[in-house]
TORKOL-4160 file (C-alpha; in steps of 0.2 Angstrom, whole numbers, padded with zeros to 4 digits, m for minus):
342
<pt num="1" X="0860" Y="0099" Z="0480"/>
<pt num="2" X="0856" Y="0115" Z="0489"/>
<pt num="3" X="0837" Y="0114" Z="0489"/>
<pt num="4" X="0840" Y="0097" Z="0494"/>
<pt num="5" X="0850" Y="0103" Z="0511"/>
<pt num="6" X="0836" Y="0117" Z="0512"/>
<pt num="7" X="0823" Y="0102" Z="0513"/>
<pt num="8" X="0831" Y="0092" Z="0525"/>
<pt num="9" X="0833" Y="0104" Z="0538"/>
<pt num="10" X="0818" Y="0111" Z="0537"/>
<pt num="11" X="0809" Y="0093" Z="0538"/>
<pt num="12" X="0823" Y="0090" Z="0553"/>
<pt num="13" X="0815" Y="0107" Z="0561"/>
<pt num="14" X="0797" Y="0102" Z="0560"/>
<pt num="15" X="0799" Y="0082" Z="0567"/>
<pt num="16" X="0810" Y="0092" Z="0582"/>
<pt num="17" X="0797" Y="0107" Z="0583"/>
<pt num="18" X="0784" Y="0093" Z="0583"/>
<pt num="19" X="0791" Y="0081" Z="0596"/>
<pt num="20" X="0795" Y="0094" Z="0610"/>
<pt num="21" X="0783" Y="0104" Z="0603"/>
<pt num="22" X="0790" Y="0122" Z="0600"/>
<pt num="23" X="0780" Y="0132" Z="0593"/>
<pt num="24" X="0791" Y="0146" Z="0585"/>
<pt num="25" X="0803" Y="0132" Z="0578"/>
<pt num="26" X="0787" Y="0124" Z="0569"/>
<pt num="27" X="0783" Y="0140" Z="0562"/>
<pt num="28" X="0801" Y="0142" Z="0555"/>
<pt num="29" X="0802" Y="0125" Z="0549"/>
<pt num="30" X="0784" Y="0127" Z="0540"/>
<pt num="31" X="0788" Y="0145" Z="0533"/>
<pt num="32" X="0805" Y="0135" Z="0525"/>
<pt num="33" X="0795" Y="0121" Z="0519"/>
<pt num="34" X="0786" Y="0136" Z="0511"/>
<pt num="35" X="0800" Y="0143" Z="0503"/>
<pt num="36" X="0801" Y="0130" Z="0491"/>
<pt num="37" X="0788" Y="0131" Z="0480"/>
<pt num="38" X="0789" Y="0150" Z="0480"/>
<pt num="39" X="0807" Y="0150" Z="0474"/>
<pt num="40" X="0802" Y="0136" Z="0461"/>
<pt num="41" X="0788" Y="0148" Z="0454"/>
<pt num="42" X="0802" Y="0165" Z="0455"/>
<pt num="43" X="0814" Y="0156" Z="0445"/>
<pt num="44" X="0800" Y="0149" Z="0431"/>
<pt num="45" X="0795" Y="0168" Z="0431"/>
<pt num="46" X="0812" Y="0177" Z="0429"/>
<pt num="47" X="0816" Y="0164" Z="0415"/>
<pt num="48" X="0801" Y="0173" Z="0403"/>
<pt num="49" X="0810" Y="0188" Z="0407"/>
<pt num="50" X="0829" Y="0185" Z="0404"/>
<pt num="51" X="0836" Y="0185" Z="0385"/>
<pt num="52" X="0851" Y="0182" Z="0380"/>
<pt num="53" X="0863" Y="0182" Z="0362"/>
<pt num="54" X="0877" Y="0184" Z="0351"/>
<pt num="55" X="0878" Y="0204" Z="0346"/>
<pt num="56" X="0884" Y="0197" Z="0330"/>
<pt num="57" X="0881" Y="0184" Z="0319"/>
<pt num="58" X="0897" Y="0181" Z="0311"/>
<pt num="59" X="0915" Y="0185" Z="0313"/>
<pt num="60" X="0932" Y="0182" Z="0307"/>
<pt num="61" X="0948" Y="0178" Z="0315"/>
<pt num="62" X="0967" Y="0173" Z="0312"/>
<pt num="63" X="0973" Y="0153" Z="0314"/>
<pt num="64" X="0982" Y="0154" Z="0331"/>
<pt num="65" X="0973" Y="0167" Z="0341"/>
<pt num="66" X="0959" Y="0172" Z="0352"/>
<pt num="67" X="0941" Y="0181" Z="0347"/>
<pt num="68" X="0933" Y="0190" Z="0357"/>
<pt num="69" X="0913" Y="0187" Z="0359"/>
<pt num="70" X="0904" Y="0198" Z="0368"/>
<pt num="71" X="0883" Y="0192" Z="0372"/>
<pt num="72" X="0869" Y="0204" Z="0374"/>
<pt num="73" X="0859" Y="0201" Z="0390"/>
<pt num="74" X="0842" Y="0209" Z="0394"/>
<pt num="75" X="0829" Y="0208" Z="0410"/>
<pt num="76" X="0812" Y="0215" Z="0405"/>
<pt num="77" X="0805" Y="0213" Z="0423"/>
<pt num="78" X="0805" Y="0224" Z="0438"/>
<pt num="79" X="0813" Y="0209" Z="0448"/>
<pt num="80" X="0831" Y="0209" Z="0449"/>
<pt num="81" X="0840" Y="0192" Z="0443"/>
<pt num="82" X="0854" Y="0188" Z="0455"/>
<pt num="83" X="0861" Y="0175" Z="0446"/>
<pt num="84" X="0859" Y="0169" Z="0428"/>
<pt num="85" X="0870" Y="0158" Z="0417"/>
<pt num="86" X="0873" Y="0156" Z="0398"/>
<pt num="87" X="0879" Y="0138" Z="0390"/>
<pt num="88" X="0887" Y="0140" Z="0374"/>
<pt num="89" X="0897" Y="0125" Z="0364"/>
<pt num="90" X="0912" Y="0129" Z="0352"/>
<pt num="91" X="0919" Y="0117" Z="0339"/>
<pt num="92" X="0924" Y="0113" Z="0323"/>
<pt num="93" X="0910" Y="0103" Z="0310"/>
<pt num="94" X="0907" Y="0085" Z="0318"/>
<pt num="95" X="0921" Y="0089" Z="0332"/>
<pt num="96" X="0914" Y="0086" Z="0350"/>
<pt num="97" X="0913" Y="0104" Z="0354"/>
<pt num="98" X="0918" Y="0111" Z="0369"/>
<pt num="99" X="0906" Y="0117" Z="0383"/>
<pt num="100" X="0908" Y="0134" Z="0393"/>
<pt num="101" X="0898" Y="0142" Z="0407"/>
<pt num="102" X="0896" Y="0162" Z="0409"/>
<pt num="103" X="0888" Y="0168" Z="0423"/>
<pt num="104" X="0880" Y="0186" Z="0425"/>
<pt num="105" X="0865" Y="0196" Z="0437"/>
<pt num="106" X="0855" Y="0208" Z="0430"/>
<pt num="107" X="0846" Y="0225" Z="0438"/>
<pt num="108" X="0826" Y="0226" Z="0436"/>
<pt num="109" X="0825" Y="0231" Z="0417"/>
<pt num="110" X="0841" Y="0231" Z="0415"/>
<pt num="111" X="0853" Y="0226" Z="0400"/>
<pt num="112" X="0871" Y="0219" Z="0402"/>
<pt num="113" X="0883" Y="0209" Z="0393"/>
<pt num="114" X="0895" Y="0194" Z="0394"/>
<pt num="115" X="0912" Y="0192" Z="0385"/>
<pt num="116" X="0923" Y="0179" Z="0382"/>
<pt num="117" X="0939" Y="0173" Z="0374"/>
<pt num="118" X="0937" Y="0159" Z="0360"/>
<pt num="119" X="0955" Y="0151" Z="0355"/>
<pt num="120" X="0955" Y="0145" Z="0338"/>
<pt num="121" X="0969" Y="0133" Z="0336"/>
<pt num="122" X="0964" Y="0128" Z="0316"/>
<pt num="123" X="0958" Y="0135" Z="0299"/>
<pt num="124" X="0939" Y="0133" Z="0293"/>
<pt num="125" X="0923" Y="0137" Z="0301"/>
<pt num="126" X="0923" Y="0137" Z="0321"/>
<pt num="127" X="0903" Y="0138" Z="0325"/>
<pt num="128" X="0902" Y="0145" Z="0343"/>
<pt num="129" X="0886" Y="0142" Z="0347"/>
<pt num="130" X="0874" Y="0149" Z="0366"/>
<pt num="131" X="0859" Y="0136" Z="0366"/>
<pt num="132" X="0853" Y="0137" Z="0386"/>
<pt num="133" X="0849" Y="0148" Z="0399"/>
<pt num="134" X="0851" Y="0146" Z="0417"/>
<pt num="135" X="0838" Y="0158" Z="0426"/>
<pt num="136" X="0842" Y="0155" Z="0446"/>
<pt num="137" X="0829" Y="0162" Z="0461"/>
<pt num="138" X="0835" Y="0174" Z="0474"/>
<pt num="139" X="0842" Y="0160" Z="0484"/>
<pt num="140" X="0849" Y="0150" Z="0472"/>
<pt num="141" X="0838" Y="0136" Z="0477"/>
<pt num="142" X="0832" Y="0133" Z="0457"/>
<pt num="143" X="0840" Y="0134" Z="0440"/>
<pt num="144" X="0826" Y="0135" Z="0427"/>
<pt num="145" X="0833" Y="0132" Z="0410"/>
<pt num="146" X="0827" Y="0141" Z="0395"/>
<pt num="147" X="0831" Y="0135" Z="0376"/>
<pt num="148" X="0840" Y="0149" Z="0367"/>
<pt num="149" X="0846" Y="0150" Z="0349"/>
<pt num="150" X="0860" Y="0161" Z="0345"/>
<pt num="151" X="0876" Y="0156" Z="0336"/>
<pt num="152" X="0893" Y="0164" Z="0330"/>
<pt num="153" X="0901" Y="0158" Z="0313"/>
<pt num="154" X="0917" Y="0161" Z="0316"/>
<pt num="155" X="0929" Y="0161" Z="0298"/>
<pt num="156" X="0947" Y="0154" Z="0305"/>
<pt num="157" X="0958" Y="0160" Z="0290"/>
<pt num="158" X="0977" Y="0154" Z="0289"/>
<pt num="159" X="0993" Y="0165" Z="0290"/>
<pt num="160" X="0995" Y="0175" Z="0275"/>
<pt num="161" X="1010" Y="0167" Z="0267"/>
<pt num="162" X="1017" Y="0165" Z="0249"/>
<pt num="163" X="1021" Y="0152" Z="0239"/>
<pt num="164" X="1036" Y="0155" Z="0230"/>
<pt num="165" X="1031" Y="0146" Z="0212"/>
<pt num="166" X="1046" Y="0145" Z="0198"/>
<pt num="167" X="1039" Y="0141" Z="0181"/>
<pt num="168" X="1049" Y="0129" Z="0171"/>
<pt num="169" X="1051" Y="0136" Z="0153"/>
<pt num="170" X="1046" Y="0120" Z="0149"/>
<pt num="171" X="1029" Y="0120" Z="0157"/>
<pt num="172" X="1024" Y="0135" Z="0144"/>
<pt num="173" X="1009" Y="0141" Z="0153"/>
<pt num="174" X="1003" Y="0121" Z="0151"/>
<pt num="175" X="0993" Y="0123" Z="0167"/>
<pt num="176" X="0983" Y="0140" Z="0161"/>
<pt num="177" X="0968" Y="0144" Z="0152"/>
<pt num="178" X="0964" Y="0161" Z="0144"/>
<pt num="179" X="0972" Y="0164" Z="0128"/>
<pt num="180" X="0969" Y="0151" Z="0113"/>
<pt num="181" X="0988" Y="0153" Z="0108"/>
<pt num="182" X="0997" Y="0154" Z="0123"/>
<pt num="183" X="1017" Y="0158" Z="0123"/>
<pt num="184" X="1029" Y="0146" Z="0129"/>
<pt num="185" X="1041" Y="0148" Z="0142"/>
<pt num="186" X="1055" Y="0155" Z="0129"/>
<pt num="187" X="1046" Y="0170" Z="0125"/>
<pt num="188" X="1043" Y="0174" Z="0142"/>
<pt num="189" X="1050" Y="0192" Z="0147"/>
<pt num="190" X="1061" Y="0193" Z="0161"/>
<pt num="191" X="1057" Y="0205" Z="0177"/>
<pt num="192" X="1073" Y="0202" Z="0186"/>
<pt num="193" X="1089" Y="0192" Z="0192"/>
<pt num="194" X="1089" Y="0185" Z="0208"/>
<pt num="195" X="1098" Y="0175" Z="0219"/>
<pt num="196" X="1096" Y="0155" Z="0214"/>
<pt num="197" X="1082" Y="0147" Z="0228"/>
<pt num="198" X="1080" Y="0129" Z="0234"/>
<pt num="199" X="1065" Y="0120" Z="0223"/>
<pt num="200" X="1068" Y="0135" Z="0208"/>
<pt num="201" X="1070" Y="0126" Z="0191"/>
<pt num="202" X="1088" Y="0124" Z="0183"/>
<pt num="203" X="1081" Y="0130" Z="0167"/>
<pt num="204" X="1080" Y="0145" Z="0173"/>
<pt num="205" X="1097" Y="0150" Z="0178"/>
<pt num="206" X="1105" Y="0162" Z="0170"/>
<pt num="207" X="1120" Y="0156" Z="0164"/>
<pt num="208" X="1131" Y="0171" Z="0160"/>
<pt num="209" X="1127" Y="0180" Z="0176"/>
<pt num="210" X="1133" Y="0164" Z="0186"/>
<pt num="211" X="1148" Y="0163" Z="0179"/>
<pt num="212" X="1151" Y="0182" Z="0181"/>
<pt num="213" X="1148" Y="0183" Z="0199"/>
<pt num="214" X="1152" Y="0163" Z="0204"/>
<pt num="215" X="1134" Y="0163" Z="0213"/>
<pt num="216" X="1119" Y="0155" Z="0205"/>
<pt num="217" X="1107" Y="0168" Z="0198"/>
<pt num="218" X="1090" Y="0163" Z="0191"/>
<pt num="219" X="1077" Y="0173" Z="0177"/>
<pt num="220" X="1062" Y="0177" Z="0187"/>
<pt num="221" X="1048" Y="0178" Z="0174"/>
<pt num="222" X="1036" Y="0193" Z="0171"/>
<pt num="223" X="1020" Y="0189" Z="0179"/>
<pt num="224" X="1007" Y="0187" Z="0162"/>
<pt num="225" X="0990" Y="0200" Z="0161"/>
<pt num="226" X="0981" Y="0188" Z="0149"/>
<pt num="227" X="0983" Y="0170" Z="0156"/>
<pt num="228" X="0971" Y="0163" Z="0173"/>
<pt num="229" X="0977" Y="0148" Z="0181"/>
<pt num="230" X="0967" Y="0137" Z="0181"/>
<pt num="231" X="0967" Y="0123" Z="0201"/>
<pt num="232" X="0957" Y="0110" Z="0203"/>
<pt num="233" X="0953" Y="0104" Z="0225"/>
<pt num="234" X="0953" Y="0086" Z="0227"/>
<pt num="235" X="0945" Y="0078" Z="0240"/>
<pt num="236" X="0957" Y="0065" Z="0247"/>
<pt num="237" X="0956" Y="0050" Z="0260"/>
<pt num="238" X="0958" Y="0060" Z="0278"/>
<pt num="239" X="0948" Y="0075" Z="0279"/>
<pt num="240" X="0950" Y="0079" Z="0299"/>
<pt num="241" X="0949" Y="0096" Z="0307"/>
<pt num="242" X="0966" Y="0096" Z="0308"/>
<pt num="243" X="0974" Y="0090" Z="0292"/>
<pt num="244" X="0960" Y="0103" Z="0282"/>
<pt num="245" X="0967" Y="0118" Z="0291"/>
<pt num="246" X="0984" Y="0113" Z="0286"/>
<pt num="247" X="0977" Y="0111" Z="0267"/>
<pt num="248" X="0969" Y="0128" Z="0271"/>
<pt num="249" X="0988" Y="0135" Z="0274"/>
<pt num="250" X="0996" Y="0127" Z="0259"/>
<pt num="251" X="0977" Y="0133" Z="0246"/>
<pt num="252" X="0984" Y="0150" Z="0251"/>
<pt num="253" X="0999" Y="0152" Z="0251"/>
<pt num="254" X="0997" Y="0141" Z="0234"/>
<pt num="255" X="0987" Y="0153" Z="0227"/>
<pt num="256" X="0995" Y="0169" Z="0234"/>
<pt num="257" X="1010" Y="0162" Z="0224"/>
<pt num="258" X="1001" Y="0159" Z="0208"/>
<pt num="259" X="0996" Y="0176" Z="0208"/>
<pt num="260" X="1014" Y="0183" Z="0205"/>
<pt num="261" X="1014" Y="0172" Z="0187"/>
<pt num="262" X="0994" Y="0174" Z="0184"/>
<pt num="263" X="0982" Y="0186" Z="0180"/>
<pt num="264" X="0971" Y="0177" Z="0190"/>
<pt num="265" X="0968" Y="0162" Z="0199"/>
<pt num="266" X="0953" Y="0152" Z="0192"/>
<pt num="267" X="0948" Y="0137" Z="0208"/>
<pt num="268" X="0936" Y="0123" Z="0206"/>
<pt num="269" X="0931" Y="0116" Z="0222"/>
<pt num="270" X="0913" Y="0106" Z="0220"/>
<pt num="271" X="0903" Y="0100" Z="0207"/>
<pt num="272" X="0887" Y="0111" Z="0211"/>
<pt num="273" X="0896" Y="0126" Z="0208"/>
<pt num="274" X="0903" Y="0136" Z="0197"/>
<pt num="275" X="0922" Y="0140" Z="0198"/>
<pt num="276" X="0927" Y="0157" Z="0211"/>
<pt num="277" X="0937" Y="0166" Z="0202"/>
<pt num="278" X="0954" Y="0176" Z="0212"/>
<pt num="279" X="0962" Y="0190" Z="0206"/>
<pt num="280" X="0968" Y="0199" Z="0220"/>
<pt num="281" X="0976" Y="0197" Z="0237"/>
<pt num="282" X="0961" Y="0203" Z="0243"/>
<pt num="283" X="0949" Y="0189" Z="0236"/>
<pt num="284" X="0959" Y="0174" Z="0245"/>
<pt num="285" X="0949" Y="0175" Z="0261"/>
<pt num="286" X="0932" Y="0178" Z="0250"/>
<pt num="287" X="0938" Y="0161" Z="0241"/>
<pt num="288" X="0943" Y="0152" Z="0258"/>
<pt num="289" X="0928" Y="0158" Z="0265"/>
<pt num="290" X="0916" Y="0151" Z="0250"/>
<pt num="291" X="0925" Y="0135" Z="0253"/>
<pt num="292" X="0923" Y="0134" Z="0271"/>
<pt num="293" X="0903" Y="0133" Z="0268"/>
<pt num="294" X="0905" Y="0120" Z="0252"/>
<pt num="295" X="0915" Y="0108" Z="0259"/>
<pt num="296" X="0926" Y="0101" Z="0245"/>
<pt num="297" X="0921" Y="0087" Z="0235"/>
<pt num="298" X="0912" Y="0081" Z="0220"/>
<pt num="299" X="0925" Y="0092" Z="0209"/>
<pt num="300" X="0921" Y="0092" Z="0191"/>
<pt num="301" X="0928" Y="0081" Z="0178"/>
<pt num="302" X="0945" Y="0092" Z="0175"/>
<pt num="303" X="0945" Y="0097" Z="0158"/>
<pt num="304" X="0962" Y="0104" Z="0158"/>
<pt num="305" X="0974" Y="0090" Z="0158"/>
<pt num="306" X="0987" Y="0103" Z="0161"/>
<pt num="307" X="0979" Y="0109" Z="0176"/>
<pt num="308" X="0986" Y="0112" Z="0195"/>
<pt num="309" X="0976" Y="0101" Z="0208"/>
<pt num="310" X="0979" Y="0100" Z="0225"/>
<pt num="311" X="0971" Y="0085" Z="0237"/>
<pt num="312" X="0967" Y="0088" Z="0257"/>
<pt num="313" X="0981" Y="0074" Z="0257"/>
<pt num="314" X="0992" Y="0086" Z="0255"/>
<pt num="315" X="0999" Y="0083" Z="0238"/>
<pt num="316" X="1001" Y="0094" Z="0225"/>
<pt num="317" X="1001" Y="0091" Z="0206"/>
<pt num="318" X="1004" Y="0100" Z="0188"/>
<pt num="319" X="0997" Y="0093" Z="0171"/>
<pt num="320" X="0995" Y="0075" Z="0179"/>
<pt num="321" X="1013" Y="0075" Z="0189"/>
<pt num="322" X="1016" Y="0076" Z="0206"/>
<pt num="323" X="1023" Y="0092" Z="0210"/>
<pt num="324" X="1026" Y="0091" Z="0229"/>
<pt num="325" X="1021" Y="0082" Z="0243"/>
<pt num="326" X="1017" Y="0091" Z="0259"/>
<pt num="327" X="1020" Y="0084" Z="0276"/>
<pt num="328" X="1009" Y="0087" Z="0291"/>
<pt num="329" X="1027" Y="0089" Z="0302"/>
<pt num="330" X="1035" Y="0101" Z="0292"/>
<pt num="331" X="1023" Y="0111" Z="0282"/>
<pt num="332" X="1027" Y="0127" Z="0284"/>
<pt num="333" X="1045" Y="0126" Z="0280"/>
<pt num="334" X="1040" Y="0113" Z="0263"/>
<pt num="335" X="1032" Y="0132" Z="0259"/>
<pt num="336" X="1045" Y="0142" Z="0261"/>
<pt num="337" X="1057" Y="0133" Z="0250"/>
<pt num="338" X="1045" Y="0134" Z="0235"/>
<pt num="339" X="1044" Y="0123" Z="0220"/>
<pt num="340" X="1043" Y="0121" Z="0199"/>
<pt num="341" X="1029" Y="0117" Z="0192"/>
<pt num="342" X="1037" Y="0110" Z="0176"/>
């Protein structure tokens, strides 16, 4: 629009310069004309000059909050660059991403850098990606654009939160591979007496203590060193952005629970790989991570008929029976209280 406004003056100086024939005003409206193509070949010449990207390739960030990103920008000529301007597009998988501007001016050789704040409201893998350059002359008549390939995986992992998993003596260690001659519930050794909890088993309470103190008291088993859980992901009907990151929430706090009863956790996620196995708290965001990249779907034929699955609809199962079913609402809270896998 500007060089548009530049034109039309300057043609409206030269028919007024021409008609009452002025000479100074038809050198002005000549040497504007001028311009131009001048500014057209200063902005395609500053463009080879100007670089721009990510100073890093990858990053990781909590669900909820903002990550900083911070692009390198370089002039290799002597001309200073008043005005220069980076595109970059955020967004989750096949989401329409959202489009942002930055704007910076660079010194004759010369480096600088831009920074901005990236909200990332769910779980998974935000791509924030800067694919054009905006190189402007030193009027800022032209804007040549430049292709530029730079891009920020950034890992959204959920809240660390904990599952609080009862096992049914009944359940025996069904859903757990490891051991050819696992123990069953009864010879479980108890680690403690605690206060009875909404979703815990009424196999477990302790029955003596109850009566003794006229509150309910539950056994709260000894987690087991020789047994790995064995959880199966299961790729439902509704896979949007929104309802994976709250399967996200629930896959770890899941398996942050089954940890407490397990030596290990071993996850199945896709059928062309083989199964990640979690031991530690550590290894959850390694796992969520792995399956950021795989997308679920395709799992394996379960083996185990015992086994722990969880769907991206949100429903959670144990040796074939549905355990729990999570609600989009009210998630969070659905974790707090727990369950039995019986």
């Amino acid at each position: 629009m500007k060089k548009i406004c530049w034109a039309i003056i300057a043609l409206a100086a030269f028919y007024i310069a021409g008609a009452y024939r002025l000479t100074p005003l038809m050198i002005f409206s000549a040497a504007a004309l001028l311009i131009l193509p001048v500014m057209f070949a200063v902005s395609r010449l500053l463009r080879r000059s100007v670089s721009a990207e990510f100073k890093s390739e990858t990053g990781a960030a909590a669900v909820n909050s903002e990550y900083r990103c911070n692009i390198s920008c370089k002039n290799q000529s002597r001309l200073p660059v008043g005005r220069f301007c980076v595109r970059v597009c955020c967004g989750y998988g096949a989401d329409k991403p959202i489009k942002k501007r930055l704007y910076g001016s660079l010194e004759p050789k010369s480096s600088g850098e831009l920074s901005f704040d990236v909200y990332a409201p769910y779980c998974g893998l935000l791509k924030i990606r800067a694919d054009r350059l905006y190189v402007s002359d030193f009027l800022g008549l032209f804007s040549a654009p430049k292709c530029i390939e730079s891009e920020i995986n950034l890992a959204v992992f959920p809240r660390e939160n904990r599952m609080n998993i009862s096992l049914a003596p009944s359940f025996g260690m069904s859903g757990f591979a490891g051991s050819s001659s696992p123990r069953g519930g009864d010879d479980l050794e108890v680690k403690q007496l605690r206060e009875y909890r909404d979703g815990d088993s009424a196999k477990l309470i302790h029955r003596n203590q109850s009566a003794r103190t006229g509150t309910l008291w539950v056994k709260e088993l000894e987690k087991q060193t020789d047994f790995i859980a064995e959880l199966y992901l299961i790729s439902g009907k509704e896979t949007t952005t929104e309802r994976m990151s709250i399967f996200y929430e629930i896959l770890s706090a899941l398996v942050l629970g089954l940890l407490d009863s397990a030596s290990a956790v071993r996850v199945y996620f896709t059928a062309h790989t083989s199964a990640f196995m979690v031991s530690g708290r550590e290894q959850v965001r390694p796992l969520l991570l792995e399956i950021y990249k795989a997308e679920i779907g395709g799992v394996r034929a379960i083996k185990n008929p015992n086994a722990i699955t969880l769907s991206t609809d949100l429903e959670l199962c144990a040796g074939g029976a549905a355990v729990k079913k999570f609600t989009e609402d009210d998630y969070l809270s659905e974790l707090g209280s727990g369950c039995v896998l019986p």
